[in-house]
C-alpha positions in Angstrom: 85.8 -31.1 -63.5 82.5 -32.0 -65.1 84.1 -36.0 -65.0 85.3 -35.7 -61.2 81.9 -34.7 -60.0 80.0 -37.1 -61.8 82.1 -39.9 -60.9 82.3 -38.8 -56.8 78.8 -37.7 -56.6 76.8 -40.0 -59.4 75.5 -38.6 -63.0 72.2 -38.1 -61.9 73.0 -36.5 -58.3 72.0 -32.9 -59.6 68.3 -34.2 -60.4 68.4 -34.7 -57.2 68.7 -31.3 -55.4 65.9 -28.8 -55.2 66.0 -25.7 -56.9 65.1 -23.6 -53.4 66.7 -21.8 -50.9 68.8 -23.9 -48.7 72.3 -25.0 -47.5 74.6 -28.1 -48.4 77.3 -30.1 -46.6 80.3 -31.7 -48.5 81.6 -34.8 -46.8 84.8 -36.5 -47.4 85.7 -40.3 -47.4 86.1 -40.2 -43.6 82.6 -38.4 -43.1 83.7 -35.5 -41.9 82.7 -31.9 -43.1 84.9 -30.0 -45.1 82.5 -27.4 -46.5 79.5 -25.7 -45.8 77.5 -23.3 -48.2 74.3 -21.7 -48.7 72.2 -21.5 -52.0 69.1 -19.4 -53.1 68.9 -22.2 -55.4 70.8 -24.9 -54.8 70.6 -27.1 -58.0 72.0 -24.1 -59.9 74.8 -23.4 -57.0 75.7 -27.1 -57.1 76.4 -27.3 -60.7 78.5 -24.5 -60.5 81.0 -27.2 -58.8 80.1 -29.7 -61.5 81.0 -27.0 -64.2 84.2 -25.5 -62.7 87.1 -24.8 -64.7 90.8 -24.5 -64.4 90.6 -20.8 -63.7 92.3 -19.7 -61.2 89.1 -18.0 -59.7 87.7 -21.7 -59.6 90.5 -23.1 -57.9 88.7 -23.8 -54.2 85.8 -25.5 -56.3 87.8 -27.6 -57.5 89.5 -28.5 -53.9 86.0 -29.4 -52.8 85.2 -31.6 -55.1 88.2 -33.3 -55.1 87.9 -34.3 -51.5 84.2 -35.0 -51.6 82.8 -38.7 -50.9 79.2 -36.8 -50.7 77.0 -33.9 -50.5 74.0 -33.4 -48.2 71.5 -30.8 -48.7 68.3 -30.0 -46.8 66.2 -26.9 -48.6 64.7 -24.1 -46.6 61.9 -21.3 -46.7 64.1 -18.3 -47.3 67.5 -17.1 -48.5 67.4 -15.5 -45.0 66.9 -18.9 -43.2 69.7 -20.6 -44.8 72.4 -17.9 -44.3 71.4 -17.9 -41.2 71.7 -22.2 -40.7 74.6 -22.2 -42.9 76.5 -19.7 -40.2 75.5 -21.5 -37.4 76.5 -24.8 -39.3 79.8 -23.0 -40.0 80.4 -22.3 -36.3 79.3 -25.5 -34.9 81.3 -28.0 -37.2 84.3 -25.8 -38.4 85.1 -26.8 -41.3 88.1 -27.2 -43.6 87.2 -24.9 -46.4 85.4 -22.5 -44.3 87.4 -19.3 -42.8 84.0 -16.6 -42.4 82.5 -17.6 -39.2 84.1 -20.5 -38.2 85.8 -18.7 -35.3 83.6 -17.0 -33.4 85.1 -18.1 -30.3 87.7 -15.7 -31.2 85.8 -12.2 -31.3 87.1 -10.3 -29.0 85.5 -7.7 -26.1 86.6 -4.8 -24.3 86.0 -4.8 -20.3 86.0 -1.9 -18.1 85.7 -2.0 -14.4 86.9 0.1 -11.5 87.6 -0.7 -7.7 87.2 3.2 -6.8 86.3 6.3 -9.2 89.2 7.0 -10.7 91.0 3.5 -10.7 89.9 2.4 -14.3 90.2 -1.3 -15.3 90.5 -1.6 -19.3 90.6 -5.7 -20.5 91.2 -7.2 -23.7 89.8 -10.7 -24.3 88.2 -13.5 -26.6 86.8 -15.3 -23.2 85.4 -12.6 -21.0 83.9 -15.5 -18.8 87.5 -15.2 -17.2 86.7 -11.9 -15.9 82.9 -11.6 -15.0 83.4 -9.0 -12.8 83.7 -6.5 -15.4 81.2 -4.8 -17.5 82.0 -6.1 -21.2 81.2 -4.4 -24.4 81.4 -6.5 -28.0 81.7 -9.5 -29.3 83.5 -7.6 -32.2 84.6 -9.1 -35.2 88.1 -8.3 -36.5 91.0 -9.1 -33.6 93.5 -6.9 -35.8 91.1 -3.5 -35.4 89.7 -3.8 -32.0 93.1 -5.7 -30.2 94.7 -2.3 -32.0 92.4 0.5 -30.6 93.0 -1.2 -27.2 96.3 -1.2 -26.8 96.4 1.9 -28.5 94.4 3.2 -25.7 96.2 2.0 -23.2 99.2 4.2 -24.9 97.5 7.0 -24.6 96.1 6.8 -21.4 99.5 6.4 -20.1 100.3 10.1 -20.9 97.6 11.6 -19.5 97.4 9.2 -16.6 99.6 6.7 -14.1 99.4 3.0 -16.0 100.7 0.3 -14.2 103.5 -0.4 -16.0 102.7 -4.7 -16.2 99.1 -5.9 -17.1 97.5 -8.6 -15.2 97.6 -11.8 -17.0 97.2 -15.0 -15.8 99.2 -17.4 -16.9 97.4 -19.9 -20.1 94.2 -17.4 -20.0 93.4 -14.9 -23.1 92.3 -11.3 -21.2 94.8 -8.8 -20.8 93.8 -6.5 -17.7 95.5 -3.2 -17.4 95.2 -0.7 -14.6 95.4 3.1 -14.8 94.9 6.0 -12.0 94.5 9.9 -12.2 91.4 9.6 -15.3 88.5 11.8 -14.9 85.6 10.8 -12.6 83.2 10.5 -16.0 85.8 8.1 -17.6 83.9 5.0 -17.2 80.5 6.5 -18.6 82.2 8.2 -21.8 84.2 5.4 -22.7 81.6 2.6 -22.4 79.5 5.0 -24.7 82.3 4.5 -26.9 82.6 1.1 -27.2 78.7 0.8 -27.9 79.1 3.1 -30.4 76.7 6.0 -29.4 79.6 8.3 -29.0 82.9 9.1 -29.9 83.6 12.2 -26.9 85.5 10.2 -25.3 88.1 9.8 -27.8 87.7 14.0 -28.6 88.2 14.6 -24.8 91.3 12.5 -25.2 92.5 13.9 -27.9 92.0 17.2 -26.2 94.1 16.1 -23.4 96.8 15.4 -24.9 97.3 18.7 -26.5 98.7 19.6 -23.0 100.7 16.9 -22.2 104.5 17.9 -23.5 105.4 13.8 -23.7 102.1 13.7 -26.1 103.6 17.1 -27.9 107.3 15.1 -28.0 105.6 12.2 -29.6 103.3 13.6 -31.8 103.3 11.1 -34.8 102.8 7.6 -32.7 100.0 10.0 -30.7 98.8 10.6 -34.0 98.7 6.8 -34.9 97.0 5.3 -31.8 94.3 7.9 -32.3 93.6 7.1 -35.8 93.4 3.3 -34.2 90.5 4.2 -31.9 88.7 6.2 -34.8 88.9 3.0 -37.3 87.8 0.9 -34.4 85.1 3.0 -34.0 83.8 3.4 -37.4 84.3 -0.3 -38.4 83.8 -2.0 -35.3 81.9 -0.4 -32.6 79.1 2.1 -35.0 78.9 -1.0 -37.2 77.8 -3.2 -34.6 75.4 -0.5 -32.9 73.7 0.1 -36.5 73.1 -3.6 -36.4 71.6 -4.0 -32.9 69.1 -0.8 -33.7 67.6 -2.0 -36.8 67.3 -5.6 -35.6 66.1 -4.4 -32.3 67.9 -6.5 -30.0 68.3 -5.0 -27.2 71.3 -7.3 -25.9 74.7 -6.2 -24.3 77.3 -7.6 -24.7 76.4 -10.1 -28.1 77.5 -13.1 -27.6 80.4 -14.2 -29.8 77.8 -16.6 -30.8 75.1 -14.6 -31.6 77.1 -12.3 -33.4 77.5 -13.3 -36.7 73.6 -13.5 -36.7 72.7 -10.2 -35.9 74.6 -8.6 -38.6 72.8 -11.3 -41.5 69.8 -10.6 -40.0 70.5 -6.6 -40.3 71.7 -7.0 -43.8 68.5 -9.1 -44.7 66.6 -5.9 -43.1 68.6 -3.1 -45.2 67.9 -4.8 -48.7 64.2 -4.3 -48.4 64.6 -0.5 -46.8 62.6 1.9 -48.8 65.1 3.9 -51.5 66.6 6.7 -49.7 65.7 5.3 -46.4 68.8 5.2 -43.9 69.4 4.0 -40.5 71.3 6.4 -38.0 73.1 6.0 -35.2 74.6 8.3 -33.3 78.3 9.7 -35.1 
């Protein structure tokens, strides 16, 4: 690999690069970016590609550097400021080699809404601009754990309420609006402190509910199932993002799918210098 590099990116391109913090941009023949990564130094990072092997753990190296024409680099302050640049470099070009981050647009939220107390609107969506009418919690991260807990929720709800049996969708559009009647008159307050992840009484009033619905009784292991969905989402998704917003101190609701990815580097940036012992609590 040591030949390849030298030959696409010149012998002496490593005296080059700074050894500070900073982020760097592989280009291939066309000029497009097909990678972008961060560095607390970026000479040594950089000759990590130079000195790849044929191990299998080197295998996307090498990928890299076989489709690179050229590599930019600009150096920066802190490790925190280039994480943070190379994420929002990751987002705005999208590139080839990069999965993490590069599709932000995709986070989903969770939308509640009512048009009288106990007419509950739940929505599903990765473009909540289609709805602004409702009052949207996220941007979450993983579409597999929060897309789960919702429609688990809308399982469950069904047993304990009257769902309409055909969510509103709009044809082409991504938010999948569901309607249910007969909820208590607190069900909007207790399941938006859910999804912030101050609370999880909701889902313990639910599952008390249940108990005295026989269809609930006669289906006991899906019941089972959909609840475990909603406590995953919430320990993973929803406490995971309200940790985040405390320590930072932002303020902000909904995050912006945007903004997201931000928030939690910054919060992980504010954890490593914590005193030992120190912890940050949010509500369980």
């Amino acid at each position: 690999m040591t030949r390849a590099f030298d030959r696409r990116l010149g012998d002496d391109f490593l005296a080059t690069v700074p050894r500070s913090p900073g982020v760097y941009r592989v280009l291939d023949a066309a000029g497009a970016v097909v990678y972008v990564g961060k560095a607390i130094n970026l000479r040594r990072r950089l000759s990590q590609y130079r000195n790849a092997t044929r191990r299998k753990r080197h295998r996307k190296m090498r990928a890299i550097v076989e489709s690179a024409a050229r590599v930019e680099f600009e150096a920066c302050e802190t490790e925190l400021e280039a994480e943070l640049r190379e994420a929002a470099l990751i987002q705005a070009l999208t590139p080839k080699w990069n999965v993490v981050g590069a599709f932000s647009f995709l986070y989903p939220s969770i939308g509640l809404g009512t048009t009288e107390p106990r007419h509950a609107l739940f929505a599903f969506s990765t473009t909540p601009g289609e709805r602004p009418e409702l009052d949207w919690h996220g941007a979450y991260r993983s579409r597999d754990i929060t897309g789960g807990a919702f429609f688990s929720l809308m399982r469950l709800l069904s047993l304990i309420g009257h769902r309409e049996k055909t969510p509103r969708r709009a044809a082409g559009v991504r938010t999948w609006t569901f309607e249910v009647r007969r909820l208590s008159s607190s069900w909007r307050g207790d399941w938006s402190a859910f999804l912030r992840g101050e609370s999880r009484a909701a889902l313990s009033s639910l599952a008390v509910a249940l108990l005295d619905k026989p269809r609930a009784r006669r289906d006991a292991s899906s019941v089972q199932e959909d609840l475990a969905a909603l406590d995953r989402f919430y320990r993973f998704e929803a406490l995971k993002l309200a940790s985040a917003r405390h320590l930072v101190g932002d303020a902000r609701w909904p995050i912006p799918q945007t903004d997201r990815d931000a928030l939690f580097i910054r919060a992980r940036a504010l954890r490593s210098v914590l005193p030992p012992g120190a912890s940050l609590r949010v509500s369980p």
